[in-house]
TILUM-903394 format. One record per atom (N, C-alpha, C, O): residue number from 1; residue in one letter; chain; atom name; y, z, x. Coordinates in steps of 0.02 Angstrom, whole numbers, always signed. Atoms other than C-alpha are relative to their C-alpha. Example, Ala and Ser with C-alpha at 12.3 -4.5 7.8 and 13.67 -1.06 7.14 Angstrom:
<recs>
+-----+------+------+------+--------+--------+--------+
! pos ! code ! unit ! site !      v !      w !      u !
+-----+------+------+------+--------+--------+--------+
!   1 !    A !    A !    N !    -59 !     +0 !    +45 !
!   1 !    A !    A !   CA !   -225 !   +390 !   +615 !
!   1 !    A !    A !    C !    +60 !     +0 !    +45 !
!   1 !    A !    A !    O !    +59 !    +33 !    +97 !
!   2 !    S !    A !    N !    -59 !     -3 !    -42 !
!   2 !    S !    A !   CA !    -53 !   +357 !   +684 !
!   2 !    S !    A !    C !    +55 !    +37 !    -39 !
!   2 !    S !    A !    O !   +110 !    +45 !    -14 !
+-----+------+------+------+--------+--------+--------+
</recs>
This chain:
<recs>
+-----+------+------+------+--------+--------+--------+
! pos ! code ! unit ! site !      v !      w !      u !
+-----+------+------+------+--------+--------+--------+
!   1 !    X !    A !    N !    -53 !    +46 !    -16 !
!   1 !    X !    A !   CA !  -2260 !   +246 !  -1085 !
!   1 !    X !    A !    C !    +67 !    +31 !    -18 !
!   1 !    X !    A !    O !    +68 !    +61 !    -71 !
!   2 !    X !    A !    N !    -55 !    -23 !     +0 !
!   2 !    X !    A !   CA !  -2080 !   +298 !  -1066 !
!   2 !    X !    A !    C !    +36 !    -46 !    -32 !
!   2 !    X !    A !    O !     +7 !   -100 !    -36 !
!   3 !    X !    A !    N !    -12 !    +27 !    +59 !
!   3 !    X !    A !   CA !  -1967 !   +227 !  -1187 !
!   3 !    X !    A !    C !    +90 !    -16 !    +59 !
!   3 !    X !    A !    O !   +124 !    +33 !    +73 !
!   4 !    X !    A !    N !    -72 !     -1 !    -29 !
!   4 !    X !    A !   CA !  -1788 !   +152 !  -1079 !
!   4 !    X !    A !    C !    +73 !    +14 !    -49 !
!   4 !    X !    A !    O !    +95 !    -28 !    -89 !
!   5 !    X !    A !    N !    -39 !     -2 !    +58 !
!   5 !    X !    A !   CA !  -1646 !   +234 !  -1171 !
!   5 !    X !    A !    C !    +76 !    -36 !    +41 !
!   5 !    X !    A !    O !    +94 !    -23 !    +98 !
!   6 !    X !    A !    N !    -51 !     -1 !    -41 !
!   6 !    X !    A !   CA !  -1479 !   +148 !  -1141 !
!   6 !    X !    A !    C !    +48 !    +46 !     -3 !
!   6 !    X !    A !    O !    +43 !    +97 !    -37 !
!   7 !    X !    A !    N !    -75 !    -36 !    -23 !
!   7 !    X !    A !   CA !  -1311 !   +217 !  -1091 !
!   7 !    X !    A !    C !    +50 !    -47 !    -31 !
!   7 !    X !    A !    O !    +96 !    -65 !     +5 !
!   8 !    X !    A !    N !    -30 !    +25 !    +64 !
!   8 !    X !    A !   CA !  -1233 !   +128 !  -1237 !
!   8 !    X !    A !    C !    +89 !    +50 !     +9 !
!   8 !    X !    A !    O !   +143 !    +43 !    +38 !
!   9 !    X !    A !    N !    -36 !    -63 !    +23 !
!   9 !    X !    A !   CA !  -1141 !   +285 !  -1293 !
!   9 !    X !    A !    C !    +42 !    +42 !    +67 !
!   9 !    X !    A !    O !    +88 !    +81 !    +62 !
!  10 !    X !    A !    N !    -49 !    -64 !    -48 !
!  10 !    X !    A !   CA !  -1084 !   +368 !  -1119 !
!  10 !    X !    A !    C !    +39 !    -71 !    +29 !
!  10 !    X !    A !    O !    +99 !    -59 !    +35 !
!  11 !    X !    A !    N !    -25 !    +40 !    -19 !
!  11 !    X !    A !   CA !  -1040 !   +169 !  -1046 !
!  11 !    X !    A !    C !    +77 !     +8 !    -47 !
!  11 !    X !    A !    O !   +127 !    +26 !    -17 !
!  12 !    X !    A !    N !    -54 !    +15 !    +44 !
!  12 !    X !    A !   CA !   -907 !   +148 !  -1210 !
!  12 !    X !    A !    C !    +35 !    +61 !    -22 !
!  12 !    X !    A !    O !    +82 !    +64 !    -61 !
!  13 !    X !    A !    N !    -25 !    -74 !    +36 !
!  13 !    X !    A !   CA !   -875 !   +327 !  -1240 !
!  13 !    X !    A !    C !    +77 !     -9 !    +41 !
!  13 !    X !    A !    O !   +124 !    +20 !    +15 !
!  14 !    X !    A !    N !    -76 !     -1 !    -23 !
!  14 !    X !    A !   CA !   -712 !   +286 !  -1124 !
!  14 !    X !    A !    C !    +34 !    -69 !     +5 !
!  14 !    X !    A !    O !    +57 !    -87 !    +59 !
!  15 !    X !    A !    N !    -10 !    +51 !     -4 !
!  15 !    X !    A !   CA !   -666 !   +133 !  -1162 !
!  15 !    X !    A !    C !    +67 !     -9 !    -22 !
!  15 !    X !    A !    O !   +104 !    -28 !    +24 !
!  16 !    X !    A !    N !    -73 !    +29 !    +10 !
!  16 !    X !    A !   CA !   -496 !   +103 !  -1254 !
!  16 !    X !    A !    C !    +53 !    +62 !     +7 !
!  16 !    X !    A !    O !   +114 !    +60 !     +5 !
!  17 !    X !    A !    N !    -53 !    -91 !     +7 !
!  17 !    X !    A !   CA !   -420 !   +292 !  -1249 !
!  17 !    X !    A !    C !     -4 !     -4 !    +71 !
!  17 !    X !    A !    O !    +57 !     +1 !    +76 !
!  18 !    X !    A !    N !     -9 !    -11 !    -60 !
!  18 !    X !    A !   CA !   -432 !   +294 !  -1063 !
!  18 !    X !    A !    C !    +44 !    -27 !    +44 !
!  18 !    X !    A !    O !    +64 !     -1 !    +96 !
!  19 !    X !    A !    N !    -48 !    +42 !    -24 !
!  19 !    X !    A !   CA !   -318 !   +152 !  -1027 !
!  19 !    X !    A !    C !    +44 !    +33 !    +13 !
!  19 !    X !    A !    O !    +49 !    +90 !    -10 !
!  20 !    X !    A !    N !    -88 !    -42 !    -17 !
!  20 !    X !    A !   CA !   -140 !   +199 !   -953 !
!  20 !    X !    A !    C !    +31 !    -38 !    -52 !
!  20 !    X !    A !    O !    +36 !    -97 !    -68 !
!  21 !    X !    A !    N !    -73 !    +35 !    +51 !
!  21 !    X !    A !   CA !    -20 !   +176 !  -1073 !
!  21 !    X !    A !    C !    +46 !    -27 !    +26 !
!  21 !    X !    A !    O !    +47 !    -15 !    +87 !
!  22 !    X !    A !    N !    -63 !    +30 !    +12 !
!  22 !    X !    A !   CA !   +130 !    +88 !  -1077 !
!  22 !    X !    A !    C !    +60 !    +41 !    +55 !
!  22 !    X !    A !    O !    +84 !    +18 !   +107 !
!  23 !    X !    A !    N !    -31 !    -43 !    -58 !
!  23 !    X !    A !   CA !   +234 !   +234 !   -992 !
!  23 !    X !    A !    C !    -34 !    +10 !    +52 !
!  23 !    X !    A !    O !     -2 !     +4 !   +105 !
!  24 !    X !    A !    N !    +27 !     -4 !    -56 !
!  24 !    X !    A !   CA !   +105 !   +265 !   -878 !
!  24 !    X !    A !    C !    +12 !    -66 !    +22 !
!  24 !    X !    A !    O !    +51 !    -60 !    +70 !
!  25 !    X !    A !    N !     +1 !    +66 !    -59 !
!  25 !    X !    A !   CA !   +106 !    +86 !   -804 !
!  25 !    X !    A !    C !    +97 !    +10 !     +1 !
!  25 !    X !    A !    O !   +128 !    +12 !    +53 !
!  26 !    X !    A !    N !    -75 !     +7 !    -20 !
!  26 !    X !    A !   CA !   +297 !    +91 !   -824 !
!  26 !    X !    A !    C !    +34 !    +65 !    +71 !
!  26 !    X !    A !    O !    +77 !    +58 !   +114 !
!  27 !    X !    A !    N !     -5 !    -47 !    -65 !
!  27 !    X !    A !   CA !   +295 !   +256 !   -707 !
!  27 !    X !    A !    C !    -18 !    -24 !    +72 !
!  27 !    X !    A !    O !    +16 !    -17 !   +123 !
!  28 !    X !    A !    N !    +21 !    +30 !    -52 !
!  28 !    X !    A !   CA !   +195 !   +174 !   -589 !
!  28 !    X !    A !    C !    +37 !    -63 !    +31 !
!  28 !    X !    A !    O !    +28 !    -82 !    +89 !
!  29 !    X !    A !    N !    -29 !    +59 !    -18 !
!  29 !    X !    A !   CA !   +301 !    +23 !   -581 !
!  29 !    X !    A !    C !    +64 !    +39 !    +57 !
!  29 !    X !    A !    O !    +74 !    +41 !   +118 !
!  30 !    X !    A !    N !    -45 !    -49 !    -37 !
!  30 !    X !    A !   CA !   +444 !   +143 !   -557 !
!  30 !    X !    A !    C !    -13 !    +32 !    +69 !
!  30 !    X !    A !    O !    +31 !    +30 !   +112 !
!  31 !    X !    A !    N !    +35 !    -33 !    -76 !
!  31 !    X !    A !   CA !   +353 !   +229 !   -404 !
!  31 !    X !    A !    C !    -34 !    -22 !    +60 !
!  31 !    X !    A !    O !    -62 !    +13 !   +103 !
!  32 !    X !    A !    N !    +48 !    +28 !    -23 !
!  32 !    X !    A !   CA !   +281 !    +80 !   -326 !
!  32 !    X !    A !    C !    +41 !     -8 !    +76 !
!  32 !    X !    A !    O !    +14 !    -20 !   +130 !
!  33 !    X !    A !    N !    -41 !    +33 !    -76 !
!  33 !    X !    A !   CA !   +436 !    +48 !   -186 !
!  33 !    X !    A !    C !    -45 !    +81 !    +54 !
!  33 !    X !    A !    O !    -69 !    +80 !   +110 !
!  34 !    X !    A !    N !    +44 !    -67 !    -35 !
!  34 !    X !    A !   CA !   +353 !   +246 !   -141 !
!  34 !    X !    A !    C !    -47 !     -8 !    +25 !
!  34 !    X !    A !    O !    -57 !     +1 !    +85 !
!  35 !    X !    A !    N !    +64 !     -2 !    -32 !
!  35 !    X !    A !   CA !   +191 !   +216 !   -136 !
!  35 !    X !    A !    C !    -13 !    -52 !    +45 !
!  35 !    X !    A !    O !    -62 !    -38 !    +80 !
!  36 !    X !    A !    N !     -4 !    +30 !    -47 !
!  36 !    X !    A !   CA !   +209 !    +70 !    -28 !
!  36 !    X !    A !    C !    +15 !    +39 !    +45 !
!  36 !    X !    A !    O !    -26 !    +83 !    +62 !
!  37 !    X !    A !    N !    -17 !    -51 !    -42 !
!  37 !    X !    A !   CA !   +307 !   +154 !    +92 !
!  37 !    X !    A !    C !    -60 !    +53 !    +45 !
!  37 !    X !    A !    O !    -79 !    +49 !   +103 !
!  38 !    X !    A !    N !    +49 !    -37 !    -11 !
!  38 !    X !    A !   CA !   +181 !   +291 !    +95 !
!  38 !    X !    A !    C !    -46 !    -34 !    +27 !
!  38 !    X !    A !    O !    -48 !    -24 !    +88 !
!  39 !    X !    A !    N !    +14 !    +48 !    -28 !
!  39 !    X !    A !   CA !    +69 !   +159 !   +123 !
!  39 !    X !    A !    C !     +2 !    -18 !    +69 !
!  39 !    X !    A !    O !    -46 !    -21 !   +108 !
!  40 !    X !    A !    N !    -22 !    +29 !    -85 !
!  40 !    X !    A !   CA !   +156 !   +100 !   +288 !
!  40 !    X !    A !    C !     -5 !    +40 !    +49 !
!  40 !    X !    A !    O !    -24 !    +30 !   +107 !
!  41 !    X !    A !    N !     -8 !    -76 !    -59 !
!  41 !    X !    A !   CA !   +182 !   +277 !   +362 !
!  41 !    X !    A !    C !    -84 !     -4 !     -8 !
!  41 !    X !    A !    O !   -112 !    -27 !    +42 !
!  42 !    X !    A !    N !    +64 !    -19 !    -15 !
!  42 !    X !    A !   CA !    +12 !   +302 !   +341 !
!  42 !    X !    A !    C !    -39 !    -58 !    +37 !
!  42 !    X !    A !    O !    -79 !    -33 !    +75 !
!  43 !    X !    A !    N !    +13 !    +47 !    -21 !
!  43 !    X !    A !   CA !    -42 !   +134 !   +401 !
!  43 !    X !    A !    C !    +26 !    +14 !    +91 !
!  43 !    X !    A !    O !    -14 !     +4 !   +138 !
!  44 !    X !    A !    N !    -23 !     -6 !    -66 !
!  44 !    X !    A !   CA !    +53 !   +170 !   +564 !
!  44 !    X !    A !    C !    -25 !    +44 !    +37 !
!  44 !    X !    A !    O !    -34 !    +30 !    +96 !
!  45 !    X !    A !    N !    +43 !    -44 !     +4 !
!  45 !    X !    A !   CA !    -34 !   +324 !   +574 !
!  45 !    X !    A !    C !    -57 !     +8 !    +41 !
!  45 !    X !    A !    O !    -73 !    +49 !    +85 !
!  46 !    X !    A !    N !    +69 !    +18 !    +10 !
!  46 !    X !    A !   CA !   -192 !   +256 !   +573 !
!  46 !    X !    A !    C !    -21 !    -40 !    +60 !
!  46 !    X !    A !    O !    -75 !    -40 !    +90 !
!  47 !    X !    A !    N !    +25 !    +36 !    -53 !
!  47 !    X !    A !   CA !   -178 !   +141 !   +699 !
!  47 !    X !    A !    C !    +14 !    +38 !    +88 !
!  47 !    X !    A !    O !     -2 !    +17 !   +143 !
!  48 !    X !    A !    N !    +23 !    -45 !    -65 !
!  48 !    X !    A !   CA !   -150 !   +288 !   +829 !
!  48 !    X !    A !    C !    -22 !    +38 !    -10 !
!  48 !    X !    A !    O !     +6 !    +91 !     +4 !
!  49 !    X !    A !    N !    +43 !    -84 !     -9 !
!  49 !    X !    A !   CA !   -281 !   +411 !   +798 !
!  49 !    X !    A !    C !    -67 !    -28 !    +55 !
!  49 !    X !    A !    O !   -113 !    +11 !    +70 !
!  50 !    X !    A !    N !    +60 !    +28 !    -65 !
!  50 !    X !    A !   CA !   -405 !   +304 !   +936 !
!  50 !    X !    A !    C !    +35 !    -12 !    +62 !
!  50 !    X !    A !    O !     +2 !    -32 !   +110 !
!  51 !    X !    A !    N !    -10 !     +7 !    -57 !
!  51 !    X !    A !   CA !   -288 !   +296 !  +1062 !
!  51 !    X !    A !    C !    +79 !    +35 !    +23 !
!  51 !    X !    A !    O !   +124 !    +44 !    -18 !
!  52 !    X !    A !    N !    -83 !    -34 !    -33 !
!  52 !    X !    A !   CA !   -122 !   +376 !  +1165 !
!  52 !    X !    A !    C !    +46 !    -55 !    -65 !
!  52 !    X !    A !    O !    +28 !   -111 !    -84 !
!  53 !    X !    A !    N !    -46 !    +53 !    +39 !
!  53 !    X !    A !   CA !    +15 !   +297 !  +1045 !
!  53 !    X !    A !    C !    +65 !    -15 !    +78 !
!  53 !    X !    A !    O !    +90 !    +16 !   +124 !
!  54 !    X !    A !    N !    -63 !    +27 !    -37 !
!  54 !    X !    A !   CA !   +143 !   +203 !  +1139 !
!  54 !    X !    A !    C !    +77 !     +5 !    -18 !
!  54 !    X !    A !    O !    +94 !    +48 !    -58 !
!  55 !    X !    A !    N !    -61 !     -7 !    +32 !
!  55 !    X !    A !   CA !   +316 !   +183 !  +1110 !
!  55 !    X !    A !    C !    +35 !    -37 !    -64 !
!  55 !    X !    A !    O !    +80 !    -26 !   -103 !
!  56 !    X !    A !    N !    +11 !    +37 !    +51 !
!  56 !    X !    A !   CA !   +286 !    +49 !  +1011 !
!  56 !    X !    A !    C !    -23 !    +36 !    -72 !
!  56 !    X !    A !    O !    +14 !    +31 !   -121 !
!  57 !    X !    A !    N !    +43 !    -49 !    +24 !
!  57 !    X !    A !   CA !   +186 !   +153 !   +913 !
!  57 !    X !    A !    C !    +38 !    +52 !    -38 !
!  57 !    X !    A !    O !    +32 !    +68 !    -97 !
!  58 !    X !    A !    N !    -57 !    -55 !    +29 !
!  58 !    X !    A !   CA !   +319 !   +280 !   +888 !
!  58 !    X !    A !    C !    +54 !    -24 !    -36 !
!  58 !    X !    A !    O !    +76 !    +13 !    -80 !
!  59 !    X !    A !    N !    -46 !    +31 !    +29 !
!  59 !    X !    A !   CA !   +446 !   +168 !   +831 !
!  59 !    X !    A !    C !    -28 !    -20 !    -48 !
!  59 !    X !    A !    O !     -4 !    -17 !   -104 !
!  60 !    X !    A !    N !    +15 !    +12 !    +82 !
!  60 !    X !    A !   CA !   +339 !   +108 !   +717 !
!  60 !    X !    A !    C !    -23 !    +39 !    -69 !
!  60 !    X !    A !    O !    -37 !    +23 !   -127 !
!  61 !    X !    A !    N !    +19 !    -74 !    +40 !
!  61 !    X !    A !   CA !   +301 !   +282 !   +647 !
!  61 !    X !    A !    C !    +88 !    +35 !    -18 !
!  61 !    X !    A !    O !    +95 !    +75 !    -65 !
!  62 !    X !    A !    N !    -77 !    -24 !     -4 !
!  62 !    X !    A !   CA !   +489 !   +333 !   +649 !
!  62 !    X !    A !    C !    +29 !    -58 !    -61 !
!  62 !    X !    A !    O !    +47 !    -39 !   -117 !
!  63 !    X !    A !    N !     +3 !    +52 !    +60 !
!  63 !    X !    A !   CA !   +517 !   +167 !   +546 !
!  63 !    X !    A !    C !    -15 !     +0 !    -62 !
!  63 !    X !    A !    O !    +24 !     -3 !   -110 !
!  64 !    X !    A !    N !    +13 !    -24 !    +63 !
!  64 !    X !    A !   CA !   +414 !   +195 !   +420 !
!  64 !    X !    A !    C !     +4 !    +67 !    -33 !
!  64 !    X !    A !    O !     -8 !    +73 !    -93 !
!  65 !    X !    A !    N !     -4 !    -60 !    +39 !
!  65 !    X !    A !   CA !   +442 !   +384 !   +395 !
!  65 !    X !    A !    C !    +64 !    -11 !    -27 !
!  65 !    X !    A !    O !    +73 !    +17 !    -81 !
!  66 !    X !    A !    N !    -56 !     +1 !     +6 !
!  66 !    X !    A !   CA !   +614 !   +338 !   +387 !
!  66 !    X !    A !    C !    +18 !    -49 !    -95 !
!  66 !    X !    A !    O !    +63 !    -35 !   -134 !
!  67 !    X !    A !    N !     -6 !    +37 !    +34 !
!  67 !    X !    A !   CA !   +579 !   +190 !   +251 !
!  67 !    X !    A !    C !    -23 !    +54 !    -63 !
!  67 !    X !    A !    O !    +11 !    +62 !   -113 !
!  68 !    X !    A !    N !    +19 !    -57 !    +36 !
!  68 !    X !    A !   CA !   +473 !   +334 !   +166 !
!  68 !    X !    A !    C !    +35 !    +32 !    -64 !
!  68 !    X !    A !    O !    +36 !    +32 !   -125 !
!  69 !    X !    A !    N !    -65 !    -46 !    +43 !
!  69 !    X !    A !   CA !   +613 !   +449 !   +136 !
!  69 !    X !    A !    C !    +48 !    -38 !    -20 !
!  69 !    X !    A !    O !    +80 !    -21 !    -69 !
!  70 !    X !    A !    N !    -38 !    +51 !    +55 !
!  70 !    X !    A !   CA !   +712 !   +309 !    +89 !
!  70 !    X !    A !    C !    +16 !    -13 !    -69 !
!  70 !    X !    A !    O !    +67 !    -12 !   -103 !
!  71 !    X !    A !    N !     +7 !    +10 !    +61 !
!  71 !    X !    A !   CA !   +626 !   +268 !    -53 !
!  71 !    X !    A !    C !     -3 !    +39 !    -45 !
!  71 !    X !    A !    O !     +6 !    +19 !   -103 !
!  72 !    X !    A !    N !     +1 !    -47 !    +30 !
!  72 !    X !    A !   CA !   +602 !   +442 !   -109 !
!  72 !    X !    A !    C !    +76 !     +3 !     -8 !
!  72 !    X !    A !    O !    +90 !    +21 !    -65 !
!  73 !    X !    A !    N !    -68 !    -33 !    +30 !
!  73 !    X !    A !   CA !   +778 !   +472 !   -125 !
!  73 !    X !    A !    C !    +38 !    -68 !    -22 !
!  73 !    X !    A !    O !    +97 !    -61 !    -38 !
!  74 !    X !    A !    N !    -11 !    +39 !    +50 !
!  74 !    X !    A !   CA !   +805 !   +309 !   -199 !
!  74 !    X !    A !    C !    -25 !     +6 !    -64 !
!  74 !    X !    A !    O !     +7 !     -3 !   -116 !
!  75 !    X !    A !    N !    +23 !    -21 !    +72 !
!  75 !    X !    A !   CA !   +680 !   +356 !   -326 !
!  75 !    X !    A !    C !    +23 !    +58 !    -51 !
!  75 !    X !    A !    O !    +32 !    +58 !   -112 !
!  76 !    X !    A !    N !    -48 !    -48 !    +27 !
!  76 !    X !    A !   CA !   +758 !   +519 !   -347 !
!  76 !    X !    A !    C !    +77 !    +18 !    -26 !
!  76 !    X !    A !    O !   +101 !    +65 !    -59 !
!  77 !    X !    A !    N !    -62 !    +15 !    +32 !
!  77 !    X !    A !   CA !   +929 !   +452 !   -370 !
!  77 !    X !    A !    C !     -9 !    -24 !    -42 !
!  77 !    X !    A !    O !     +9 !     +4 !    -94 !
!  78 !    X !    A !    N !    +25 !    +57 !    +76 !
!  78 !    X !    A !   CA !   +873 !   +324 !   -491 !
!  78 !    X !    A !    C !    -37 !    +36 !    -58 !
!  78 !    X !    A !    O !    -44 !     +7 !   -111 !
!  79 !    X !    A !    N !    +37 !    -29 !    +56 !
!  79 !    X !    A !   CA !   +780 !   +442 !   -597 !
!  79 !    X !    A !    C !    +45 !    +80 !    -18 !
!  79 !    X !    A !    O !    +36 !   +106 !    -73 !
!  80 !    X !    A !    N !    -70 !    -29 !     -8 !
!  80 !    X !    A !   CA !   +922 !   +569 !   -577 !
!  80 !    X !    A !    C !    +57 !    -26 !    -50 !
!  80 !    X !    A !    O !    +61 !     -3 !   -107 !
!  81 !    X !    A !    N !    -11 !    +39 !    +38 !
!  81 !    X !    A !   CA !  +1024 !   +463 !   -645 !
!  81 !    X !    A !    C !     -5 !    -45 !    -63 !
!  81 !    X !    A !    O !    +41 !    -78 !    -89 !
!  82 !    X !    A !    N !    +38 !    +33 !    +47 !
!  82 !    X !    A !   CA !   +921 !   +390 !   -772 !
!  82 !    X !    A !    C !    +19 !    +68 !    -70 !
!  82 !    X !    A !    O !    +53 !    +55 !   -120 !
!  83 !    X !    A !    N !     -6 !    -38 !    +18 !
!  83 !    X !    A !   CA !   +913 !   +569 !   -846 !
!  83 !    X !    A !    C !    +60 !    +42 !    -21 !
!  83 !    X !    A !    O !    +60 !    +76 !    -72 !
!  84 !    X !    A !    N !    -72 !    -37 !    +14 !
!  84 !    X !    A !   CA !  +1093 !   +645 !   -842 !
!  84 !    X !    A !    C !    +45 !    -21 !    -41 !
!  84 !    X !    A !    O !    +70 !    -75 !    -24 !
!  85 !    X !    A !    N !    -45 !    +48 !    +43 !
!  85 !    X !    A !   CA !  +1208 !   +604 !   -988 !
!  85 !    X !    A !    C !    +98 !     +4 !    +24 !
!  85 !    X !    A !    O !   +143 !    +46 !    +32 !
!  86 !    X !    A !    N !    -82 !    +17 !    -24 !
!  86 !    X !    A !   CA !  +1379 !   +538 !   -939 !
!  86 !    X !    A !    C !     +9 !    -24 !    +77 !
!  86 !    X !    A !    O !    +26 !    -82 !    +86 !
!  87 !    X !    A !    N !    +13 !    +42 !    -61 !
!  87 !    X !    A !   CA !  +1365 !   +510 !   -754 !
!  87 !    X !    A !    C !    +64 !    +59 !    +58 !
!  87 !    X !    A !    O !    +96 !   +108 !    +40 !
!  88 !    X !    A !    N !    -35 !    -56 !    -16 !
!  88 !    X !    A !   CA !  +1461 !   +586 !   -600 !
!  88 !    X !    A !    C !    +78 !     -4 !    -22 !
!  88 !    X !    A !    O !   +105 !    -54 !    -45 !
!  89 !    X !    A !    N !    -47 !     -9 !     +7 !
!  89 !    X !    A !   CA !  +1625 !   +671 !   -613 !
!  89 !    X !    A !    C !    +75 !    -30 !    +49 !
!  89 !    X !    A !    O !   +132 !    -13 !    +32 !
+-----+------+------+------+--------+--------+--------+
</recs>
């Protein structure tokens, strides 16, 4: 007879050290107008890889690449900023 051992030890072995910290969720908060975005472009994407895209289609890919880079260089101003002491000249 085989004896069932549990998985005690590898289940809890990652249990409270693995969490995101504090900065980590605060990064993510910070990065979330991005990953949306990203999100959308890719969403738009997605919905023409089964068929000719239309123009519809394109505009709505032009849209969101546009919202994209938006947010990236909102994030990159804002964290730009965040970082530089004194501010511009």
């Amino acid at each position: 007879m085989e004896h069932i051992v549990t998985v005690q030890d590898a289940v809890t072995a990652f249990a409270d050290f693995m969490e995101p910290t504090n900065a980590e969720l605060d990064a993510i908060e910070t990065e979330m107008p991005v990953i949306l975005a990203d999100v959308d472009l890719l969403d738009a994407h997605i919905t023409t890889l089964d068929r000719t895209p239309t123009e519809l289609d394109a505009r709505r890919i032009r849209r969101a690449r546009r919202r994209a880079l938006a947010a990236r260089v909102a994030l990159v101003n804002r964290t730009a900023g965040a970082s530089l002491p004194g501010g511009a000249a």
